[in-house]
N, CA, C, O and CB atoms as a CASP TS submission, in Angstrom:
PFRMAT TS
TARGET T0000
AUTHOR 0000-0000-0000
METHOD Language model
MODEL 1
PARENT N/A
ATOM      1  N   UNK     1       8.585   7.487   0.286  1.00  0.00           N
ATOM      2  CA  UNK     1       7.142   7.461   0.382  1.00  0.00           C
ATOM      3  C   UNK     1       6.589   6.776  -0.863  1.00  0.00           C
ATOM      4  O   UNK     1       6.958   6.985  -2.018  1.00  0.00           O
ATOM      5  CB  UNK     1       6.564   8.894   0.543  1.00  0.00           C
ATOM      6  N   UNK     2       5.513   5.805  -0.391  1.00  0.00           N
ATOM      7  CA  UNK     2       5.033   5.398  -1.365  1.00  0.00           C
ATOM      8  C   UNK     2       3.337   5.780  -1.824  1.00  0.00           C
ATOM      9  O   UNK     2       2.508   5.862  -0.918  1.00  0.00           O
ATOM     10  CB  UNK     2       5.350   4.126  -1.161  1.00  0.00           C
ATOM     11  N   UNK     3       2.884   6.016  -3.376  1.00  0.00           N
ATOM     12  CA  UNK     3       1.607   6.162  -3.051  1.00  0.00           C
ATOM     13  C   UNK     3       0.655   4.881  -3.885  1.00  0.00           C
ATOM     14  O   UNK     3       1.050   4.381  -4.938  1.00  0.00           O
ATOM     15  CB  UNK     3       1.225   7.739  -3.450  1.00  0.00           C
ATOM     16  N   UNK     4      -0.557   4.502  -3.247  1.00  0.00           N
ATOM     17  CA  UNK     4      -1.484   3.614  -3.669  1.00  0.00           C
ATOM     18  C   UNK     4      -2.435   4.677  -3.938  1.00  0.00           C
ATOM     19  O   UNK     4      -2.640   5.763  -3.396  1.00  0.00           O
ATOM     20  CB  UNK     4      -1.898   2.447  -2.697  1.00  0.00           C
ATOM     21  N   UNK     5      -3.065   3.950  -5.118  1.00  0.00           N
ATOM     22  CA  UNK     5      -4.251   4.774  -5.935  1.00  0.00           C
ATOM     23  C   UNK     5      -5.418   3.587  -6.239  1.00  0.00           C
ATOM     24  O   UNK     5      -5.116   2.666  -6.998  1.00  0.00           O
ATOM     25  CB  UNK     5      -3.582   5.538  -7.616  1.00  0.00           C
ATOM     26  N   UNK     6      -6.551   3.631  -5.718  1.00  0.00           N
ATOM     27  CA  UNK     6      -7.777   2.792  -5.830  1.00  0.00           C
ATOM     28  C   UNK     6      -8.596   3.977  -5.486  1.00  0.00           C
ATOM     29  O   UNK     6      -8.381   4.777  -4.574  1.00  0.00           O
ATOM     30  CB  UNK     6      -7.939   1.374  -4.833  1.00  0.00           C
ATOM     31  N   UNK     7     -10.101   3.977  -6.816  1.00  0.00           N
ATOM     32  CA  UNK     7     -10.797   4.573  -6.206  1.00  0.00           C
ATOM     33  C   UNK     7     -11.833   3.671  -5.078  1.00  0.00           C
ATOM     34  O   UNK     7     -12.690   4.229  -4.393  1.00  0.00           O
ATOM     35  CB  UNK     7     -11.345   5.310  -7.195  1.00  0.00           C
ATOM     36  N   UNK     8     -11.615   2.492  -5.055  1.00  0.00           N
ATOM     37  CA  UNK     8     -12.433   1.798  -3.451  1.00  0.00           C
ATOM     38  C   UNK     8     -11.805   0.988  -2.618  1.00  0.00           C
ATOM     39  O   UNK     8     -10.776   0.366  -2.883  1.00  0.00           O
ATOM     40  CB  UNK     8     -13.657   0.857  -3.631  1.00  0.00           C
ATOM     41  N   UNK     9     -12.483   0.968  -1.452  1.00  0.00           N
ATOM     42  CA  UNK     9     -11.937   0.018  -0.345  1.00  0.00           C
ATOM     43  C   UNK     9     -10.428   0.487   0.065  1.00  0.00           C
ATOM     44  O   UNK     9      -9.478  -0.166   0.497  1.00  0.00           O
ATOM     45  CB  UNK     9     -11.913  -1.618  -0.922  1.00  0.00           C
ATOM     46  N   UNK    10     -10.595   2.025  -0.273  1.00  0.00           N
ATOM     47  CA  UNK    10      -9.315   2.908   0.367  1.00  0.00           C
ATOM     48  C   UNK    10      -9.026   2.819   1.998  1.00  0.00           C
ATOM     49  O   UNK    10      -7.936   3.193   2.431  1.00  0.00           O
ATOM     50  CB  UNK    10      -9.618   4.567   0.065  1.00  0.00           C
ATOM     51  N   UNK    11      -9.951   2.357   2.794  1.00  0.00           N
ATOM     52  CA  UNK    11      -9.894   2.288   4.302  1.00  0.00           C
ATOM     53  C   UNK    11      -9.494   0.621   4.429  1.00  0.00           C
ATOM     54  O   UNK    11      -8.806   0.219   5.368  1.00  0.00           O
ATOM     55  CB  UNK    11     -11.538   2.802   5.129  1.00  0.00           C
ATOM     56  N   UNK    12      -9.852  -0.007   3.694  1.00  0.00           N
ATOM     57  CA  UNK    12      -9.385  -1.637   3.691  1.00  0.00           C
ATOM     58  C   UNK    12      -7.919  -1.813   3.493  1.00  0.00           C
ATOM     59  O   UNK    12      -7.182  -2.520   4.180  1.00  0.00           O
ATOM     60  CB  UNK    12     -10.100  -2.519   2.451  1.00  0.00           C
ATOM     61  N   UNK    13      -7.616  -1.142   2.555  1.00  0.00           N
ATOM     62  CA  UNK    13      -6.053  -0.594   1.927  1.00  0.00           C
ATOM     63  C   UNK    13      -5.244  -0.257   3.259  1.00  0.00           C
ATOM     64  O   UNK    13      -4.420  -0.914   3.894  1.00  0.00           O
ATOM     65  CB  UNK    13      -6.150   1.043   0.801  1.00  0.00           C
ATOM     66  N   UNK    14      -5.730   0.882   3.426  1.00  0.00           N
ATOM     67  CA  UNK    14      -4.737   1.318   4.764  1.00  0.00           C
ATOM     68  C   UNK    14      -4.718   0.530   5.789  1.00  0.00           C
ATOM     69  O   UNK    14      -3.668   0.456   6.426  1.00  0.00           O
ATOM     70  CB  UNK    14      -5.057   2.570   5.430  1.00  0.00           C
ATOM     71  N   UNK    15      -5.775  -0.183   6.165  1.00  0.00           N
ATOM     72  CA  UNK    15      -5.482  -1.216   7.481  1.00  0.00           C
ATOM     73  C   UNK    15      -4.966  -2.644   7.136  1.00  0.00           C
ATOM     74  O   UNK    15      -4.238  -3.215   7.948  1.00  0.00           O
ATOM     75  CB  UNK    15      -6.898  -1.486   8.347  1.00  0.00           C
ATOM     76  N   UNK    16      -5.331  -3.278   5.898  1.00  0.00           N
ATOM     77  CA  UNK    16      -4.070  -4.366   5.235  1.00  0.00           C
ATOM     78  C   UNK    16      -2.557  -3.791   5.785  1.00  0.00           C
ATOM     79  O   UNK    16      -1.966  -4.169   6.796  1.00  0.00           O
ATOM     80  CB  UNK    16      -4.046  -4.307   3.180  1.00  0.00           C
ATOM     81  N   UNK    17      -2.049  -2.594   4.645  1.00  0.00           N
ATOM     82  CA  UNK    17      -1.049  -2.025   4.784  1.00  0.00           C
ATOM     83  C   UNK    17      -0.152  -1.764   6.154  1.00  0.00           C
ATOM     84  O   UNK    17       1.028  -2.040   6.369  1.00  0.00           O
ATOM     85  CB  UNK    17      -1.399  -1.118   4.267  1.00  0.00           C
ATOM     86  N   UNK    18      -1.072  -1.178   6.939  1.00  0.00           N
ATOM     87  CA  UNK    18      -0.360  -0.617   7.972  1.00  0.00           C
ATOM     88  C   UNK    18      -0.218  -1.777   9.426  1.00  0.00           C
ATOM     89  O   UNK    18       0.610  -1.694  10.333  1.00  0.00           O
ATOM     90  CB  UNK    18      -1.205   0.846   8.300  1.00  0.00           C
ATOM     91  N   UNK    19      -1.318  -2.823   9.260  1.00  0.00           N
ATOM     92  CA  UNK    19      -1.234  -3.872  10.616  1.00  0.00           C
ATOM     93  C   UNK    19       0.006  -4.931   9.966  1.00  0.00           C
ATOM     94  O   UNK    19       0.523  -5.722  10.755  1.00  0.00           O
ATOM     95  CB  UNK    19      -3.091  -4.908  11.031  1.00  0.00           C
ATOM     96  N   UNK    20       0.584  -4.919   8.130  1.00  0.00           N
ATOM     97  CA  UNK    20       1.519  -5.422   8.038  1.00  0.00           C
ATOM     98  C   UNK    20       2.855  -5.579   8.771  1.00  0.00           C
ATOM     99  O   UNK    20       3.649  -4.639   8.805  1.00  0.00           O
ATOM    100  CB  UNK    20       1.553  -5.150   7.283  1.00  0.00           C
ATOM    101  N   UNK    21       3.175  -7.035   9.501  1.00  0.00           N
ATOM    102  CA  UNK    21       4.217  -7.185  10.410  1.00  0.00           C
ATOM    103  C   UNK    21       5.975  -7.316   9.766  1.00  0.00           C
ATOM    104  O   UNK    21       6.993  -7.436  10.448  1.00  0.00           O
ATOM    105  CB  UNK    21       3.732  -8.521  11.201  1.00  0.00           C
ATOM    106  N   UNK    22       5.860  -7.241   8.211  1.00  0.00           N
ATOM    107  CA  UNK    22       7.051  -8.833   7.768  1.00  0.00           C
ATOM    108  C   UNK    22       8.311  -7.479   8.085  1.00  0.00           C
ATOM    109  O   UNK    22       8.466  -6.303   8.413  1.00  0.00           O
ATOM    110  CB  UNK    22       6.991  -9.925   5.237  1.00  0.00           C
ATOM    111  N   UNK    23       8.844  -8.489   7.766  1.00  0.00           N
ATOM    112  CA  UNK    23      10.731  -8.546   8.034  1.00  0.00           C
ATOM    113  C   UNK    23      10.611  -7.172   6.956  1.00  0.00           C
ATOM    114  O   UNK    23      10.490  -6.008   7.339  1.00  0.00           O
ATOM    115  CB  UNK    23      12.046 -10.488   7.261  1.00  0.00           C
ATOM    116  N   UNK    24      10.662  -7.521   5.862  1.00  0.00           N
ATOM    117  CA  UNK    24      11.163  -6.413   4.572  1.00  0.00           C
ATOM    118  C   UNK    24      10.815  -5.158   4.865  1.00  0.00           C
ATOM    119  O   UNK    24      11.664  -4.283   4.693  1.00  0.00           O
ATOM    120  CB  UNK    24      10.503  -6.639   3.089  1.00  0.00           C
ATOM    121  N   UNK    25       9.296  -4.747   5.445  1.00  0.00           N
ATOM    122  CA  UNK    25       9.248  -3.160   5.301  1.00  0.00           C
ATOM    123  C   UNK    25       7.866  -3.375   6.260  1.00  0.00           C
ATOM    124  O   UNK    25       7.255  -4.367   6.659  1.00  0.00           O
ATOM    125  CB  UNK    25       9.099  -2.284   3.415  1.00  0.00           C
ATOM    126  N   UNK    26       7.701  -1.883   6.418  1.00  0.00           N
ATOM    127  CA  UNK    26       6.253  -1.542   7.515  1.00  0.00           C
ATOM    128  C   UNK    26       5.742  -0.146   6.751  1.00  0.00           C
ATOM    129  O   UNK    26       6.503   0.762   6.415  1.00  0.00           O
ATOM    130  CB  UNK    26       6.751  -1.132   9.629  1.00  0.00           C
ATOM    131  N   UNK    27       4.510  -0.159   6.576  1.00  0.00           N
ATOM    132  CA  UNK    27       3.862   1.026   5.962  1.00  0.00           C
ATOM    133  C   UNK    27       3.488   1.743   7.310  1.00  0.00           C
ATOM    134  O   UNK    27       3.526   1.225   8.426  1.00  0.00           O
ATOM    135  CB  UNK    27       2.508   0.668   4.897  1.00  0.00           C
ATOM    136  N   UNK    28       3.011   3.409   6.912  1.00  0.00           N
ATOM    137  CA  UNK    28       2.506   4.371   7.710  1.00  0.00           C
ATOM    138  C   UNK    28       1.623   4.985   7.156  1.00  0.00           C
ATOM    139  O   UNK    28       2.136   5.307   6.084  1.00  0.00           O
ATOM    140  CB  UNK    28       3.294   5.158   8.147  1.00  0.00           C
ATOM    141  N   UNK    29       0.702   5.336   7.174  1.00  0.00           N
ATOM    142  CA  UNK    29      -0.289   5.886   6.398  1.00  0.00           C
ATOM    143  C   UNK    29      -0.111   7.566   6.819  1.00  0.00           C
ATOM    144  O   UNK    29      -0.293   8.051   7.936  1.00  0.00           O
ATOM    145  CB  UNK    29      -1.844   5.127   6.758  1.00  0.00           C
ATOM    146  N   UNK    30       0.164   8.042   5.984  1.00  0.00           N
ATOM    147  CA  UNK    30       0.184   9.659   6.046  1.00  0.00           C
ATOM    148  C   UNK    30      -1.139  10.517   5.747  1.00  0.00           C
ATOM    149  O   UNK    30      -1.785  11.225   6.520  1.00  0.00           O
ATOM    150  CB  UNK    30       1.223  10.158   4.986  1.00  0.00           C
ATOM    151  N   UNK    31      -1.328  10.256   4.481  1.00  0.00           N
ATOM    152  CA  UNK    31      -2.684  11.440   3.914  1.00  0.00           C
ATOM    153  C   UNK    31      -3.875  10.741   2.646  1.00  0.00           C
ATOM    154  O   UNK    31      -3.990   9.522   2.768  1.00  0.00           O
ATOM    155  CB  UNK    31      -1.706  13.098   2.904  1.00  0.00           C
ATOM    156  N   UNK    32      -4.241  11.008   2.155  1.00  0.00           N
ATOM    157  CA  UNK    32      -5.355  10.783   1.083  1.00  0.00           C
ATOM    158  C   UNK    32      -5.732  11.974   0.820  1.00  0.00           C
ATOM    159  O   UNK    32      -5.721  13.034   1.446  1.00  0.00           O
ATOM    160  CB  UNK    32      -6.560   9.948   1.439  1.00  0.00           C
ATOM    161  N   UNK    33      -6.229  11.499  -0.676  1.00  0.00           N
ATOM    162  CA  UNK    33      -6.104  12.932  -1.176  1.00  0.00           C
ATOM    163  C   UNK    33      -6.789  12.222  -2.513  1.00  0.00           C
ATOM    164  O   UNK    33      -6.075  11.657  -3.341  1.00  0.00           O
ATOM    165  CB  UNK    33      -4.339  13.835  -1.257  1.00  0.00           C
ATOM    166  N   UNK    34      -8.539  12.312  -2.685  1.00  0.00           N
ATOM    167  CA  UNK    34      -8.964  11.683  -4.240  1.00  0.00           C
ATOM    168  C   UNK    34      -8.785  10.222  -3.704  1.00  0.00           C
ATOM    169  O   UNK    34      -9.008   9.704  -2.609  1.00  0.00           O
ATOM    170  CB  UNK    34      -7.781  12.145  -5.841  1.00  0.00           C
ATOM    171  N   UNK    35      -8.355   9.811  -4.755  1.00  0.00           N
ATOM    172  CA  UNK    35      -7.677   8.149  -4.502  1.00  0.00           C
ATOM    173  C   UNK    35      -7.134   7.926  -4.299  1.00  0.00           C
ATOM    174  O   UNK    35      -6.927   6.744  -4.020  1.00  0.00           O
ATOM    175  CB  UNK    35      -7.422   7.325  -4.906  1.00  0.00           C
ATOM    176  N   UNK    36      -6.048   9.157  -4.202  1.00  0.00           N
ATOM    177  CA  UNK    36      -4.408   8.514  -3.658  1.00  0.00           C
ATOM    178  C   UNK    36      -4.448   8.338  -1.939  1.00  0.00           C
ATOM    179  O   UNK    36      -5.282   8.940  -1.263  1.00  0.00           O
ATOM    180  CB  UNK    36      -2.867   9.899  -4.096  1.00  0.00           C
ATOM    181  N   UNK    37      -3.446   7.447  -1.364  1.00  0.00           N
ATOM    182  CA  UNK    37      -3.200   7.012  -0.160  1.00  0.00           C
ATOM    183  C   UNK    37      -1.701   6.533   0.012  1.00  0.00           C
ATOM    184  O   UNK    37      -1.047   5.598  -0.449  1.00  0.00           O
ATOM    185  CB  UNK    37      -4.163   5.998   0.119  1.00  0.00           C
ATOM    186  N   UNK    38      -1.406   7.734   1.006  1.00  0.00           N
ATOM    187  CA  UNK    38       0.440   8.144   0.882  1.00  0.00           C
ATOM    188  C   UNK    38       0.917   7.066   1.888  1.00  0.00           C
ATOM    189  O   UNK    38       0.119   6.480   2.619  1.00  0.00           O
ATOM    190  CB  UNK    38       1.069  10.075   1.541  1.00  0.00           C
ATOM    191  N   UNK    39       2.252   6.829   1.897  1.00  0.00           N
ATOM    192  CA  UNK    39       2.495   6.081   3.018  1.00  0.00           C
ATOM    193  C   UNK    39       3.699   5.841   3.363  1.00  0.00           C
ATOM    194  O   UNK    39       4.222   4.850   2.853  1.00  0.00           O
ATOM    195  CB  UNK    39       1.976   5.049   2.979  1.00  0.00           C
ATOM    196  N   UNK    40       4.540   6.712   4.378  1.00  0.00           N
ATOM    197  CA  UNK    40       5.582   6.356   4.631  1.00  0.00           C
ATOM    198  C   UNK    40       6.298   4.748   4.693  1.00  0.00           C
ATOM    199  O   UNK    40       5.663   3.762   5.066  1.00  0.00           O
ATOM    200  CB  UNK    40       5.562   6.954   5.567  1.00  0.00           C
ATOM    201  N   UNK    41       7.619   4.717   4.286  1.00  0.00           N
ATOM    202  CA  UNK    41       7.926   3.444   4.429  1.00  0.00           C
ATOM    203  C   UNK    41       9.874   3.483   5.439  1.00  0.00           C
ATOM    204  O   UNK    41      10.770   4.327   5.413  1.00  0.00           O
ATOM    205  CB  UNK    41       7.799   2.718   2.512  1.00  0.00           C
ATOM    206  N   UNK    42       9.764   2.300   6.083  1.00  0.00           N
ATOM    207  CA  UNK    42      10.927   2.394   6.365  1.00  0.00           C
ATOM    208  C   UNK    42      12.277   1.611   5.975  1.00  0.00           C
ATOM    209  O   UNK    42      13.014   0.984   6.736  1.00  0.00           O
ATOM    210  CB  UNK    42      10.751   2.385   7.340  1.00  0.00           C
ATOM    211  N   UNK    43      12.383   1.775   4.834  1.00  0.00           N
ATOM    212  CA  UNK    43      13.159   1.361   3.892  1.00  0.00           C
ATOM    213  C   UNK    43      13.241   2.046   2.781  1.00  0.00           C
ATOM    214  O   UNK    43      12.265   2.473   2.163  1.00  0.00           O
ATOM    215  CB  UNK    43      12.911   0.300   3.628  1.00  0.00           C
ATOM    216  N   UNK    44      14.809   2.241   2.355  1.00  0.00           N
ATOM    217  CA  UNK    44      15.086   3.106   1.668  1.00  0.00           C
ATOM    218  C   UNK    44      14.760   2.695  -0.027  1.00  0.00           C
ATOM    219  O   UNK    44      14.539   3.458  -0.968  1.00  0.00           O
ATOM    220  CB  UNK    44      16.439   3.415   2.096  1.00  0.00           C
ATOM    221  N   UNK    45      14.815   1.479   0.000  1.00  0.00           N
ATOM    222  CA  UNK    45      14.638   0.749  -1.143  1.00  0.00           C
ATOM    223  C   UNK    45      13.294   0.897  -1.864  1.00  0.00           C
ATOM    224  O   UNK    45      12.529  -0.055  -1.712  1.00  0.00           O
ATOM    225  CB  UNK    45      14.859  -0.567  -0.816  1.00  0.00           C
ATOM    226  N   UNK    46      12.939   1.743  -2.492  1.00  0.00           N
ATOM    227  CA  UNK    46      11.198   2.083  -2.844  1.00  0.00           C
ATOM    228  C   UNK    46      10.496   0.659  -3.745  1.00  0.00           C
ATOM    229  O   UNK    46       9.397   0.109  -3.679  1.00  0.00           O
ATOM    230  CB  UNK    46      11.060   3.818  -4.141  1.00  0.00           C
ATOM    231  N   UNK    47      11.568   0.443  -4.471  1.00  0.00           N
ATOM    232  CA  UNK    47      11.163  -0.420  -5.382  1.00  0.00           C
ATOM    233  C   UNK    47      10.256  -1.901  -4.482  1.00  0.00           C
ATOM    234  O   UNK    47       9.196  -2.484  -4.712  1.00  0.00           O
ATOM    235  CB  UNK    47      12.661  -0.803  -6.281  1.00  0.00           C
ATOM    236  N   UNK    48      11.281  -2.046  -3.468  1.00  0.00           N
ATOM    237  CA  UNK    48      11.232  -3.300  -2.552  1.00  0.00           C
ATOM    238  C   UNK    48       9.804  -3.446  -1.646  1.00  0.00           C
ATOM    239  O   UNK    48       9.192  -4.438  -1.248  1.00  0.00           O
ATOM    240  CB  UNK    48      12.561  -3.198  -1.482  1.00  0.00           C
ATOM    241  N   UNK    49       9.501  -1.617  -1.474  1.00  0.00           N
ATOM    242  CA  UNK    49       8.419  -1.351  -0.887  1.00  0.00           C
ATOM    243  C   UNK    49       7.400  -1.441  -1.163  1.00  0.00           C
ATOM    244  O   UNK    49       6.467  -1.794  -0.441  1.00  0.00           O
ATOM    245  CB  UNK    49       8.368  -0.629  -0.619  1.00  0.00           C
ATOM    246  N   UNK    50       7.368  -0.997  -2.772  1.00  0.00           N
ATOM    247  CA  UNK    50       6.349  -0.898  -4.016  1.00  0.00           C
ATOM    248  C   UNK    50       5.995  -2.787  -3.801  1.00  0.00           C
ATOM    249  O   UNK    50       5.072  -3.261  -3.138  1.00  0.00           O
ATOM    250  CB  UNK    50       7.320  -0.206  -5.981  1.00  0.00           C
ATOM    251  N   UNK    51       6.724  -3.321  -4.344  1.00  0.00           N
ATOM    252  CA  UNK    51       6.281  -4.785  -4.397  1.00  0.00           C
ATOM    253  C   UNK    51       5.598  -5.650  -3.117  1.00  0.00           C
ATOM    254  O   UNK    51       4.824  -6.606  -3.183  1.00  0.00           O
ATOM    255  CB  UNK    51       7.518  -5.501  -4.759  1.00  0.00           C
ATOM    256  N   UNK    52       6.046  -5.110  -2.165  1.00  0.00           N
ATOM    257  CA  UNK    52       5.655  -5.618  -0.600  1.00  0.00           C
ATOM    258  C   UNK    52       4.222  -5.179  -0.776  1.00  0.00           C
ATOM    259  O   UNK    52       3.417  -6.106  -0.867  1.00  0.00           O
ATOM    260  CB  UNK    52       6.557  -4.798   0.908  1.00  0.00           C
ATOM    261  N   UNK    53       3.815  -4.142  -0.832  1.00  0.00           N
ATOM    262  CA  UNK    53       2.238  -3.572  -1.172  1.00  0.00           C
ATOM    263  C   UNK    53       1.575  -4.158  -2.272  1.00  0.00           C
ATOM    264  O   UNK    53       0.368  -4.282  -2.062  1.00  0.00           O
ATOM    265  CB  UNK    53       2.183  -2.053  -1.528  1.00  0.00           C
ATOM    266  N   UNK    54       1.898  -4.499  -3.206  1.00  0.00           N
ATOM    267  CA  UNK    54       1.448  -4.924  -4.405  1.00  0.00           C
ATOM    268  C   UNK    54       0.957  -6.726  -3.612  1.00  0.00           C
ATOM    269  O   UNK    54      -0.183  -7.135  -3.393  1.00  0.00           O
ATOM    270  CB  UNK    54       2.913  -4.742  -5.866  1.00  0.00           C
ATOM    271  N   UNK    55       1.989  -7.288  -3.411  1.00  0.00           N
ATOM    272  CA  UNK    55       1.546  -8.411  -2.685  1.00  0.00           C
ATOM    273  C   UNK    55       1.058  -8.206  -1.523  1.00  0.00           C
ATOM    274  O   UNK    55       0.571  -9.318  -1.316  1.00  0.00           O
ATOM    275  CB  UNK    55       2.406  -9.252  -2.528  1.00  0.00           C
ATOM    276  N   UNK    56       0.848  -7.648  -0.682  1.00  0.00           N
ATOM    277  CA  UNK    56      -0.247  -7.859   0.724  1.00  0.00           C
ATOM    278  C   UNK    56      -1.264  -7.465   0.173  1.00  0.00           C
ATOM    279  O   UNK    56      -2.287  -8.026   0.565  1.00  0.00           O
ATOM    280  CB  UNK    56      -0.065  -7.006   2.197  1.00  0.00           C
ATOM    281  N   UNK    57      -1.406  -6.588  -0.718  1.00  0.00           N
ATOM    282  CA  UNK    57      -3.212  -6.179  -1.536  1.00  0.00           C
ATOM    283  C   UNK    57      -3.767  -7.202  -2.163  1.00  0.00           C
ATOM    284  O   UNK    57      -4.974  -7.328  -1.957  1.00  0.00           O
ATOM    285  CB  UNK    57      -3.301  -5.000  -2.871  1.00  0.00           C
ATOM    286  N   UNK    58      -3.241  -8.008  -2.896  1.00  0.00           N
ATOM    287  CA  UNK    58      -3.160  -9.449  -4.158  1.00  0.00           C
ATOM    288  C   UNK    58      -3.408 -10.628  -3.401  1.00  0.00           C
ATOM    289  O   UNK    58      -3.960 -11.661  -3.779  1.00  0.00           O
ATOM    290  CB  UNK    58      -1.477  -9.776  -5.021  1.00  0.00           C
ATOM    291  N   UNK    59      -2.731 -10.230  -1.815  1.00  0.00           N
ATOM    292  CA  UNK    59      -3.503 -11.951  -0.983  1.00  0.00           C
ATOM    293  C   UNK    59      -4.566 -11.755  -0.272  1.00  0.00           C
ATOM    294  O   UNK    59      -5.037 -12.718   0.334  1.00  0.00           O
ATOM    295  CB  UNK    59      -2.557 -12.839   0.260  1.00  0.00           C
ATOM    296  N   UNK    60      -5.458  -9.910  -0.142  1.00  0.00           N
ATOM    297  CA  UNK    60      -5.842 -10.015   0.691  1.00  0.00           C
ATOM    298  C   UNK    60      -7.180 -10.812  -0.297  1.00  0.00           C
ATOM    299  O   UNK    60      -6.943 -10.823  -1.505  1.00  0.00           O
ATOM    300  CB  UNK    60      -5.785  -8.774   1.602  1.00  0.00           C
ATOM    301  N   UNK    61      -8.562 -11.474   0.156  1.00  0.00           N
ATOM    302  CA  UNK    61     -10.039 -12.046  -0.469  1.00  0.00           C
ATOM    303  C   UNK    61     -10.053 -11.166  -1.301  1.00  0.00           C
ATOM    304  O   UNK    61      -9.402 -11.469  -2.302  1.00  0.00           O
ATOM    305  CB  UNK    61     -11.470 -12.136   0.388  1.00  0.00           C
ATOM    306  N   UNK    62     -10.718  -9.763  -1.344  1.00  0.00           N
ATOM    307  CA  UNK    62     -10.394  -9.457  -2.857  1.00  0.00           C
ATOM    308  C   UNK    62      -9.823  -8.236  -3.815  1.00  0.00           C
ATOM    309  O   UNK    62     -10.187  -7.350  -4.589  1.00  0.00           O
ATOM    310  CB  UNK    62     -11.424  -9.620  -3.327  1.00  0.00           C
ATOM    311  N   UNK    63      -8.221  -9.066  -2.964  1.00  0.00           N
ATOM    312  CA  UNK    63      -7.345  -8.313  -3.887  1.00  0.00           C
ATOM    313  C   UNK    63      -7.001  -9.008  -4.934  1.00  0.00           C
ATOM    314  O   UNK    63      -5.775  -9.101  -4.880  1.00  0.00           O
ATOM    315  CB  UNK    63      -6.200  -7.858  -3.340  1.00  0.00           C
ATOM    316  N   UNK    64      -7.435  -9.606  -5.954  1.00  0.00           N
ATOM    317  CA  UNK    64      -7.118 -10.491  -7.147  1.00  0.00           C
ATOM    318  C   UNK    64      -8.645  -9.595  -8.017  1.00  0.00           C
ATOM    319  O   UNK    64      -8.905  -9.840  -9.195  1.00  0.00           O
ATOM    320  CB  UNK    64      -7.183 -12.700  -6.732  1.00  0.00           C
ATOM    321  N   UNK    65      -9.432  -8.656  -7.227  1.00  0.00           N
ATOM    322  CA  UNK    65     -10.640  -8.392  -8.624  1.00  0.00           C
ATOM    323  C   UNK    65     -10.554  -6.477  -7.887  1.00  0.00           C
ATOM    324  O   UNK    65     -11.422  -5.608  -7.981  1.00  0.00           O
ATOM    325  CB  UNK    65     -13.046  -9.727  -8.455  1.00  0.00           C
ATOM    326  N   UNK    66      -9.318  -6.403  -7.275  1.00  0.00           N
ATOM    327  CA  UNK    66      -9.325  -5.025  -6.856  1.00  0.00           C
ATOM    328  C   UNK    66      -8.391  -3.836  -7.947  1.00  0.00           C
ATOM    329  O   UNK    66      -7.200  -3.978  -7.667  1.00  0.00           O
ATOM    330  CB  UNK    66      -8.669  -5.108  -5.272  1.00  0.00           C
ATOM    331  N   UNK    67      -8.499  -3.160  -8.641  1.00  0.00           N
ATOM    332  CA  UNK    67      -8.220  -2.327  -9.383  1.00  0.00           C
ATOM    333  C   UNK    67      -7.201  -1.279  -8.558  1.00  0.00           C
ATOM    334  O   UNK    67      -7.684  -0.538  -7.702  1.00  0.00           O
ATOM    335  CB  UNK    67      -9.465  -1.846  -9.925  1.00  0.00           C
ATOM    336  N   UNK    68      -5.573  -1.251  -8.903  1.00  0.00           N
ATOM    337  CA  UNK    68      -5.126  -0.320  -7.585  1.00  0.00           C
ATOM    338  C   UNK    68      -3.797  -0.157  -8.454  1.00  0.00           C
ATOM    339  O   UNK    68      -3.509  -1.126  -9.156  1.00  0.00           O
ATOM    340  CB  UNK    68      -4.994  -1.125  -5.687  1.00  0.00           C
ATOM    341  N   UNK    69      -3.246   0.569  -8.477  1.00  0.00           N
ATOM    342  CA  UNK    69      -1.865   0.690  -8.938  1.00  0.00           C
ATOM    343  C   UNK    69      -1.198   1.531  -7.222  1.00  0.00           C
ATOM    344  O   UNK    69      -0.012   1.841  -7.107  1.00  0.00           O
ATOM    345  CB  UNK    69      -1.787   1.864 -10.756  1.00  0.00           C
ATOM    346  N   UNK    70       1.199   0.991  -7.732  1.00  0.00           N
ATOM    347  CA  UNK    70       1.491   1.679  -6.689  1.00  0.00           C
ATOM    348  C   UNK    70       2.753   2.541  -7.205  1.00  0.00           C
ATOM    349  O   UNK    70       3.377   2.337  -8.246  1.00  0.00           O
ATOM    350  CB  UNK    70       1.706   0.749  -5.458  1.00  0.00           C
ATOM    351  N   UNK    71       2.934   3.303  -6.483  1.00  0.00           N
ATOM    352  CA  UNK    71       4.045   4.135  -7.344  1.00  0.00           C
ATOM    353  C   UNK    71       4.799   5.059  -6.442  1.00  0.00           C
ATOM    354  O   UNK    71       4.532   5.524  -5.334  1.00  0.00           O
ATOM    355  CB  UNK    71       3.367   5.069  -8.553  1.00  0.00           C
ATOM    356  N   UNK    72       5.936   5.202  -7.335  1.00  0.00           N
ATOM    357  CA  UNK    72       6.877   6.198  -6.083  1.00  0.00           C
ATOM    358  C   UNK    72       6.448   7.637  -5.754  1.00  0.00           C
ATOM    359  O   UNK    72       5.997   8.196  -6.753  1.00  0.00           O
ATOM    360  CB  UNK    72       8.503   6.478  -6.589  1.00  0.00           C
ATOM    361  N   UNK    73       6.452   8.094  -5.097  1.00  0.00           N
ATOM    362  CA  UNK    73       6.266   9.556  -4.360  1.00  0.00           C
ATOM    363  C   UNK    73       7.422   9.997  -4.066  1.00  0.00           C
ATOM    364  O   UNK    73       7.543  11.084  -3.503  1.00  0.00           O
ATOM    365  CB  UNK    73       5.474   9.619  -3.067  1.00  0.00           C
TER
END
């Protein structure tokens, strides 16, 4: 499980995340909780997962002025 922490555009987050198609990994959105936003992944590799999120947030318009860290759970 991975978690993303932004306090905005937490509902933008989860639908980037979760309509993601690629090869490497697929998010699930579990819970929120504050800022955090949990998210199953199916890959065991967290690290691999962590970075897959980091880049689909960074290409979305404006994920380059969006404030968000991601981290293991």
């Amino acid at each position: 499980m991975i978690c993303v922490s932004c306090p905005i555009k937490q509902d933008f987050i989860i639908e980037q995340l979760e309509k993601y198609e690629g090869e490497d990994c697929q998010f699930k959105f579990v819970e929120k909780k504050g800022i955090k936003m949990k998210f199953s992944v199916n890959i065991e590799d967290k690290e691999k997962a962590i970075a897959a999120a980091k880049r689909i947030i960074k290409a979305t318009e404006i994920g380059s002025v969006l404030y968000f860290q991601v981290t293991e759970e």
